[in-house]
N, CA, C and O atoms as CSV, one atom per row, in Angstrom:
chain,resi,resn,atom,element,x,y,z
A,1,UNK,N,N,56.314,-19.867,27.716
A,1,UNK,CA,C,56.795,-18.589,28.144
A,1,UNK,C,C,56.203,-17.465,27.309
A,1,UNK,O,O,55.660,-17.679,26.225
A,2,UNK,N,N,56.355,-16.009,27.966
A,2,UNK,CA,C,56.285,-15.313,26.993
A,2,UNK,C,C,57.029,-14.544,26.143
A,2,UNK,O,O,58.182,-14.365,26.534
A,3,UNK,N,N,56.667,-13.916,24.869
A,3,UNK,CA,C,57.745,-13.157,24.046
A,3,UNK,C,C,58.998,-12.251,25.190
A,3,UNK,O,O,58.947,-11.769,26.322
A,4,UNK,N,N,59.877,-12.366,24.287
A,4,UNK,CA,C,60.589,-10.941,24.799
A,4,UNK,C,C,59.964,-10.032,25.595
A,4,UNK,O,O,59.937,-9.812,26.806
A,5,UNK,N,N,59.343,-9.438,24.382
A,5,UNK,CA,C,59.281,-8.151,24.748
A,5,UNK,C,C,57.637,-7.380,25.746
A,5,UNK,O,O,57.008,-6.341,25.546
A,6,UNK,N,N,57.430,-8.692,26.971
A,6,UNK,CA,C,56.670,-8.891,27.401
A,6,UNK,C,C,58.039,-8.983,28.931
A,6,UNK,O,O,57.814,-9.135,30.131
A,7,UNK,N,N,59.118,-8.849,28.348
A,7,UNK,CA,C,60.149,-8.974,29.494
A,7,UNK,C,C,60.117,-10.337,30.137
A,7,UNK,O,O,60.523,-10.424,31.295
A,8,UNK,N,N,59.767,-11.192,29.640
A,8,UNK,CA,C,59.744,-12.900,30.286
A,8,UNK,C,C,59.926,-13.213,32.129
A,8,UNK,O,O,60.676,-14.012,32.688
A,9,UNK,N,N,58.822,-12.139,32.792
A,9,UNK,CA,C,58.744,-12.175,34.080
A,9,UNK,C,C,57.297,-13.128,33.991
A,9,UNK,O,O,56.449,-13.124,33.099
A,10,UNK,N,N,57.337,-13.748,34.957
A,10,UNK,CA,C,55.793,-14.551,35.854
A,10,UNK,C,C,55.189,-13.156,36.121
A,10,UNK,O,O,55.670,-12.255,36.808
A,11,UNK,N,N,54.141,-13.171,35.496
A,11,UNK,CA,C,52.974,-12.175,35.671
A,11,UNK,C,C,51.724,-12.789,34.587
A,11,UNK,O,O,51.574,-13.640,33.711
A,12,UNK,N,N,50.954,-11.697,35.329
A,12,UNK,CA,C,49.846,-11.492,33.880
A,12,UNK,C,C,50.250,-10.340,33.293
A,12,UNK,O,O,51.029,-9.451,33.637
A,13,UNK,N,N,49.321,-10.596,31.987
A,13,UNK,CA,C,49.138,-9.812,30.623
A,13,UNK,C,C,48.264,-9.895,30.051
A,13,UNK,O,O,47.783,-10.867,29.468
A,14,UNK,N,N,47.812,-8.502,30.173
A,14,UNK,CA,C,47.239,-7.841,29.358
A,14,UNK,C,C,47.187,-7.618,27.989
A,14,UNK,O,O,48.353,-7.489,27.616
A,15,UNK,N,N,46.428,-7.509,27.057
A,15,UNK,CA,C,47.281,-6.710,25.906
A,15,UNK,C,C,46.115,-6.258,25.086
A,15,UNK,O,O,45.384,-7.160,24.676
A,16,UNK,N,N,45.909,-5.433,24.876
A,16,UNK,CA,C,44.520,-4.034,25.025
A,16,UNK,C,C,44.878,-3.607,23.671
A,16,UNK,O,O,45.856,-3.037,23.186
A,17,UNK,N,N,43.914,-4.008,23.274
A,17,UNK,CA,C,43.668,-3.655,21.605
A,17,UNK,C,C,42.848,-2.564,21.298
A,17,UNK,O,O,42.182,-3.219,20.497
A,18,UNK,N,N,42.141,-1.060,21.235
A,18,UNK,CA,C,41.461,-0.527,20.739
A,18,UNK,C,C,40.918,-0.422,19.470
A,18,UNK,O,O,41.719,-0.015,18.628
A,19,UNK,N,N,39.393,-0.753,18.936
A,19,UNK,CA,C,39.308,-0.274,17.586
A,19,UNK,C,C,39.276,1.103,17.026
A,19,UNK,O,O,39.413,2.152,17.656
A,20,UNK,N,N,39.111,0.977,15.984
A,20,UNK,CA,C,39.327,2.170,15.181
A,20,UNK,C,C,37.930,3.054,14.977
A,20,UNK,O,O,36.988,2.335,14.645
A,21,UNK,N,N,37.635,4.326,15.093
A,21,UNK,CA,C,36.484,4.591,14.708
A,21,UNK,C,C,35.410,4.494,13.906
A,21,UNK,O,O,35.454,3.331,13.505
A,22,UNK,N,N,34.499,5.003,13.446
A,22,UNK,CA,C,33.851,4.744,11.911
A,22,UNK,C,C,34.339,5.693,10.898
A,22,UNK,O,O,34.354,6.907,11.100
A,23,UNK,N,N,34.685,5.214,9.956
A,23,UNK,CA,C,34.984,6.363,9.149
A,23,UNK,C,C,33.979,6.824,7.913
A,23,UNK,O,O,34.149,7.865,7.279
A,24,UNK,N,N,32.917,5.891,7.678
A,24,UNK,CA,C,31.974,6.045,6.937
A,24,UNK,C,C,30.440,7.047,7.815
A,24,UNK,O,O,29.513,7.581,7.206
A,25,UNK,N,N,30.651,7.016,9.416
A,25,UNK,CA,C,29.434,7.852,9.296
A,25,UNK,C,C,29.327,8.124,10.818
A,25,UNK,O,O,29.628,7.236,11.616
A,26,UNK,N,N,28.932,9.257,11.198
A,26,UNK,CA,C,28.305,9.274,12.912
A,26,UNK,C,C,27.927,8.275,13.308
A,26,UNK,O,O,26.934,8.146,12.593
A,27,UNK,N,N,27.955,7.121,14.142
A,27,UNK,CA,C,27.250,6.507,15.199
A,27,UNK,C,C,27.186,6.167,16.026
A,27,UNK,O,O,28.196,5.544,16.355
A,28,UNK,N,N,25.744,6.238,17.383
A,28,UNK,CA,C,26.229,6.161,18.658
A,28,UNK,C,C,25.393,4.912,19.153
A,28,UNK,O,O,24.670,4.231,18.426
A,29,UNK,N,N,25.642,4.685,20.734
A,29,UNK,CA,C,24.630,4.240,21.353
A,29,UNK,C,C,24.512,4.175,22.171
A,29,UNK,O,O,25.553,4.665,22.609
A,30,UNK,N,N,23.831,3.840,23.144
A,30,UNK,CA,C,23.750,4.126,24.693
A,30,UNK,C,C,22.720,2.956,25.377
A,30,UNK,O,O,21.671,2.450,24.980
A,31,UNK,N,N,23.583,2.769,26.666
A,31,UNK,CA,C,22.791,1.855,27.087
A,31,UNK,C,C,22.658,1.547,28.980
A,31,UNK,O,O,23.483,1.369,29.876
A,32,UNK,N,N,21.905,1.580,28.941
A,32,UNK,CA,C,21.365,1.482,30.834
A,32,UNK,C,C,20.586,0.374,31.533
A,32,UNK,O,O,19.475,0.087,31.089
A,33,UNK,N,N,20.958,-0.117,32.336
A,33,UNK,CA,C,20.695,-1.224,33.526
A,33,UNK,C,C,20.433,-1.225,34.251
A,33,UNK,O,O,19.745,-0.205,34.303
A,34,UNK,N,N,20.387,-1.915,35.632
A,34,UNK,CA,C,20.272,-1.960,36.763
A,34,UNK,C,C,21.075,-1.314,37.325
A,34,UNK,O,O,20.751,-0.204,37.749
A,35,UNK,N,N,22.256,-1.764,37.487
A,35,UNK,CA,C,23.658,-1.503,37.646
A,35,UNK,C,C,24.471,-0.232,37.019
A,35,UNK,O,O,24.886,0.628,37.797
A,36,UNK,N,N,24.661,-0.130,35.855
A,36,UNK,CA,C,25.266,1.026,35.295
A,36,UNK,C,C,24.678,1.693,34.051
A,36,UNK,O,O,24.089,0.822,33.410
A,37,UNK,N,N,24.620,2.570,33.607
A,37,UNK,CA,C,24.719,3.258,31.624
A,37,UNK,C,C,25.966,3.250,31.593
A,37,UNK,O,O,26.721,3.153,32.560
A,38,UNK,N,N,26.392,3.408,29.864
A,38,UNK,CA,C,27.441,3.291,29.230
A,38,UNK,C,C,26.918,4.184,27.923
A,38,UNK,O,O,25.717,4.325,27.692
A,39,UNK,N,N,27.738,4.642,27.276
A,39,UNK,CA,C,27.697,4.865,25.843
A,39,UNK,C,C,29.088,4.995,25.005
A,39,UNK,O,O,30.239,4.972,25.442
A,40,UNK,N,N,28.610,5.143,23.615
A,40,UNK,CA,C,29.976,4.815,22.946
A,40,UNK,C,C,29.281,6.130,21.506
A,40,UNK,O,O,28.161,6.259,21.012
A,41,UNK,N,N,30.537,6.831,21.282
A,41,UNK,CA,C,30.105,7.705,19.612
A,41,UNK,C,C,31.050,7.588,19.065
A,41,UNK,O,O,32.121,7.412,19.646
A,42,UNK,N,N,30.933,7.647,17.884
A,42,UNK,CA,C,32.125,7.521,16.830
A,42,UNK,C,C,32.106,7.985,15.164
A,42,UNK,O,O,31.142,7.870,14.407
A,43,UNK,N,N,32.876,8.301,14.974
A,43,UNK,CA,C,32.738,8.842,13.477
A,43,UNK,C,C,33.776,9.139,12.735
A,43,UNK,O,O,34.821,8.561,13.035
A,44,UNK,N,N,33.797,9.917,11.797
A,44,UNK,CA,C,34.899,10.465,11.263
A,44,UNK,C,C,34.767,12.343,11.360
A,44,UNK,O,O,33.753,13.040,11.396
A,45,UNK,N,N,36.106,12.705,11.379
A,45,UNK,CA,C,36.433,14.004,11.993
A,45,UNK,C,C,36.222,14.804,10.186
A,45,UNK,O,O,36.153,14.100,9.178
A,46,UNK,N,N,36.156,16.313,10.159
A,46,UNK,CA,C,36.671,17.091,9.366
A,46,UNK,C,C,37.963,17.179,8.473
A,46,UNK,O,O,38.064,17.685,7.355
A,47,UNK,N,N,38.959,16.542,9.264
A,47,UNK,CA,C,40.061,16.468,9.021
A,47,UNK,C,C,40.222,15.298,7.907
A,47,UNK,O,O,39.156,14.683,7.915
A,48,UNK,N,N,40.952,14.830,7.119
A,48,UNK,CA,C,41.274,14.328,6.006
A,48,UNK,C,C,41.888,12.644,6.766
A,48,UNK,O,O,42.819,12.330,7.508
A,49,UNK,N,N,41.042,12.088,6.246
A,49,UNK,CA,C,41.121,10.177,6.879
A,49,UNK,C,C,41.662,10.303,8.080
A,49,UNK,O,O,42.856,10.051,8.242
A,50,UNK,N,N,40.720,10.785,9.286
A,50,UNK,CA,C,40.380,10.872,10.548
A,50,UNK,C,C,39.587,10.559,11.331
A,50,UNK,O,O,38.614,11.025,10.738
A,51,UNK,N,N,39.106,10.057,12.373
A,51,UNK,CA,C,38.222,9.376,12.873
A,51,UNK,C,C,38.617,9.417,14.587
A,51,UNK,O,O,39.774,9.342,15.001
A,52,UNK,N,N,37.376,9.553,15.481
A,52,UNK,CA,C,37.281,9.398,16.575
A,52,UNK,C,C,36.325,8.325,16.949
A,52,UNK,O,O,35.340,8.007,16.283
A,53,UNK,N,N,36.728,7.754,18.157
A,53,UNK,CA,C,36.159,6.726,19.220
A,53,UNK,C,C,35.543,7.522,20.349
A,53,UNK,O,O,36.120,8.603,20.242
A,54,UNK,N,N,34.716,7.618,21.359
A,54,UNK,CA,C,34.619,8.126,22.538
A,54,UNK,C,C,33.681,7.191,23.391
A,54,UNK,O,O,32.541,7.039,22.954
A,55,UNK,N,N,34.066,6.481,24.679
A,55,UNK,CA,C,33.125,5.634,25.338
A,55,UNK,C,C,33.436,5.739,26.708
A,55,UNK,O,O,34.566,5.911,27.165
A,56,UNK,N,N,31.875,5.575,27.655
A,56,UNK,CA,C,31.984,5.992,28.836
A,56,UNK,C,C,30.948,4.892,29.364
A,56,UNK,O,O,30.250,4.084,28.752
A,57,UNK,N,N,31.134,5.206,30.962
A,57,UNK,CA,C,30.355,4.191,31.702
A,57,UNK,C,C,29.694,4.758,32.879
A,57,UNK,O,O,30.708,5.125,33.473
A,58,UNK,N,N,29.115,4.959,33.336
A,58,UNK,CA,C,29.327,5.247,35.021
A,58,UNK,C,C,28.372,4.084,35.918
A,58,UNK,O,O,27.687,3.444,35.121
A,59,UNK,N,N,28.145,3.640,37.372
A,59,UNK,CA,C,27.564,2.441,38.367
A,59,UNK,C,C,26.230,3.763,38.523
A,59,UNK,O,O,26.146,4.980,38.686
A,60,UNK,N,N,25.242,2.416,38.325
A,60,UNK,CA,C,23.875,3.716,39.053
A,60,UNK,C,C,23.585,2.946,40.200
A,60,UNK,O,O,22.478,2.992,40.737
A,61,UNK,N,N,24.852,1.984,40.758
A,61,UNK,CA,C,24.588,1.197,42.420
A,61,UNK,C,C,24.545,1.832,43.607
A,61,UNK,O,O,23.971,1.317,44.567
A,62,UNK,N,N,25.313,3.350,43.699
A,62,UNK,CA,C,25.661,3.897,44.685
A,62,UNK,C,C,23.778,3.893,45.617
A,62,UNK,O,O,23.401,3.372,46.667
A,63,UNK,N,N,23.193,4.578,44.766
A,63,UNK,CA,C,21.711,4.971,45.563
A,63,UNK,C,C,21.070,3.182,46.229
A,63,UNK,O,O,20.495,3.064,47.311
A,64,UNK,N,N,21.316,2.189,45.425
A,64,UNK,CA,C,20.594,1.028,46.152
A,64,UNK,C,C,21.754,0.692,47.214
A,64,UNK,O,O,21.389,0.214,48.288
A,65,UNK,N,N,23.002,0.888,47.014
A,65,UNK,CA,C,23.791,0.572,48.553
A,65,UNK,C,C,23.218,1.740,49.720
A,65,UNK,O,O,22.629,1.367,50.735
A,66,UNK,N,N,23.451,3.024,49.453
A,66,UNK,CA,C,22.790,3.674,50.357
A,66,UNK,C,C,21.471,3.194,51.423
A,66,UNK,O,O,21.110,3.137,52.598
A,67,UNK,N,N,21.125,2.936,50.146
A,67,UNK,CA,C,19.198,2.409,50.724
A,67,UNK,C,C,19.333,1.367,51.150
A,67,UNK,O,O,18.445,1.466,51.996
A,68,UNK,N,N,19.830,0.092,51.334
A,68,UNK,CA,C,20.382,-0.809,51.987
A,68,UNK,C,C,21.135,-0.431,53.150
A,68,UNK,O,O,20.971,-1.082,54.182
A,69,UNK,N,N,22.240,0.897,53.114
A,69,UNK,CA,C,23.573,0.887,54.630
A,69,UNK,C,C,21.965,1.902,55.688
A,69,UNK,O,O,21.913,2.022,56.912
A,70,UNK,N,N,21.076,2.358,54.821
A,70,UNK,CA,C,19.953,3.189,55.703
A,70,UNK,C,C,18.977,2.013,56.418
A,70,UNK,O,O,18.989,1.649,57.594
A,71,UNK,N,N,18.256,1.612,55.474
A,71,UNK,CA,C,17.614,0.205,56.552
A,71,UNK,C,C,18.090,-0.864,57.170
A,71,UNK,O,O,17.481,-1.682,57.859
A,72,UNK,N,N,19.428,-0.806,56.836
A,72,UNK,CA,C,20.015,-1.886,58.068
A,72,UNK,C,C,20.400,-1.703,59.200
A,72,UNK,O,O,20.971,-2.559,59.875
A,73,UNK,N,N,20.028,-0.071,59.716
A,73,UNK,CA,C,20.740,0.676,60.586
A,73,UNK,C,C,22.120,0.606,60.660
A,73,UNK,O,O,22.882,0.135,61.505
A,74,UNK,N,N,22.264,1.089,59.752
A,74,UNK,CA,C,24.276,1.582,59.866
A,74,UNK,C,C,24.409,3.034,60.370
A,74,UNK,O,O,25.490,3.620,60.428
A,75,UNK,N,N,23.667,3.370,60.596
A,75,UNK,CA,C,23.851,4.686,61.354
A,75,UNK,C,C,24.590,5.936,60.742
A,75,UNK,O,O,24.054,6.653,59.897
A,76,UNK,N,N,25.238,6.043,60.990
A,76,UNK,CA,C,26.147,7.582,60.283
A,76,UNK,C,C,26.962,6.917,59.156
A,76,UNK,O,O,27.464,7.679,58.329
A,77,UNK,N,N,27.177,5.446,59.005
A,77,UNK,CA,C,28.208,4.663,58.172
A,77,UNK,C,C,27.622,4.210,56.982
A,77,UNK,O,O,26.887,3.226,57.064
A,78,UNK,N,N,27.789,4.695,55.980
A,78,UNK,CA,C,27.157,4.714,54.465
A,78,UNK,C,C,27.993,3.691,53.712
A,78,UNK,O,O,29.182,3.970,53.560
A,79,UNK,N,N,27.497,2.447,53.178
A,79,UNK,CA,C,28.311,1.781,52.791
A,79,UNK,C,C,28.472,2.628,51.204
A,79,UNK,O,O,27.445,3.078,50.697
A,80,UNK,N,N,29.588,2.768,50.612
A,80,UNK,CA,C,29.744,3.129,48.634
A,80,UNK,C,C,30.565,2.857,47.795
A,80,UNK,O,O,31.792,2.947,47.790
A,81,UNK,N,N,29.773,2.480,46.996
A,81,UNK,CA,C,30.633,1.773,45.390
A,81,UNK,C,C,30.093,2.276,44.735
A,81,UNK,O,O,28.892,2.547,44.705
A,82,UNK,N,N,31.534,2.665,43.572
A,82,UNK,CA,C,30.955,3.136,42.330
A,82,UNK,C,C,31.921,3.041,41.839
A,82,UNK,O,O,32.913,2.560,42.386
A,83,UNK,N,N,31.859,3.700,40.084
A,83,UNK,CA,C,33.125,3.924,39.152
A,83,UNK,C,C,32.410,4.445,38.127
A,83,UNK,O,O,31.307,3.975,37.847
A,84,UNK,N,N,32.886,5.354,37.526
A,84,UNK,CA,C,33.113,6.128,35.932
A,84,UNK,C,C,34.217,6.297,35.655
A,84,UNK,O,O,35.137,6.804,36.295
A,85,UNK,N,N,34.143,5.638,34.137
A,85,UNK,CA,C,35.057,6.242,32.905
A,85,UNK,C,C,34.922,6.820,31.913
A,85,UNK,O,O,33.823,7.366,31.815
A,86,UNK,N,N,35.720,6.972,30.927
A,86,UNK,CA,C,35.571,7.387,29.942
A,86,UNK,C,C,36.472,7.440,28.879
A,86,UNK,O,O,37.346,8.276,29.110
A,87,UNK,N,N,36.602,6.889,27.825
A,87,UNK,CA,C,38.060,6.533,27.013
A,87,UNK,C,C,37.954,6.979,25.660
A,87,UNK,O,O,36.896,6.691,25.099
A,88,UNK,N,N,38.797,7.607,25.016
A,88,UNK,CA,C,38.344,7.978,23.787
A,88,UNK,C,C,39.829,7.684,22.858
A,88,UNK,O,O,40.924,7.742,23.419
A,89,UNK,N,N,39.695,7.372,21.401
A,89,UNK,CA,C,40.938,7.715,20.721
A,89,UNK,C,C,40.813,8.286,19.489
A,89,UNK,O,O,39.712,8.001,19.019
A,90,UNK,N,N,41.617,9.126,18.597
A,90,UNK,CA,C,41.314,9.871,17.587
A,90,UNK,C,C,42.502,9.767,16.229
A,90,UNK,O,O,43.572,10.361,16.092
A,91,UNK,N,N,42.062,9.124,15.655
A,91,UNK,CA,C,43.046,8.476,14.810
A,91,UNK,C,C,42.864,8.855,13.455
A,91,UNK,O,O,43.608,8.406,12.583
């Protein structure tokens, strides 16, 4: 079973851990595919033992579904998928 305080219902669970920023220095990175870019920055703030996270994603699929719902003759009917995020925490 699960804990308590998970309310001991039949489900799933989750349980979403975020890390903590860098606190020793700026650093980023970024990265791109077929499919999507992403990036992530992090550092420490001005403020006195502070630190931010910031990370994002977005699909670069939308244009190859297009180009696929166009030569298959779909006519006025555009097939589309996608998603962006972006999550940040400041601790």
């Amino acid at each position: 079973g699960f804990p308590a305080s998970y309310g001991g219902k039949l489900s799933s669970i989750v349980d979403i851990a975020q890390r903590e920023g860098n606190a020793n220095g700026l650093k980023g990175a970024f990265s791109i595919g077929i499919t999507d870019a992403s990036f992530v920055a992090e550092g420490p703030t001005k403020l006195k033992n502070t630190t931010f996270i910031v990370t994002g994603r977005k699909t670069l699929i939308d244009p190859i579904f297009a180009l696929a719902s166009m030569l298959s003759g779909g006519g006025d009917y555009i097939l589309s998928y996608g998603f962006h995020d972006i999550n940040g925490k400041f601790t």
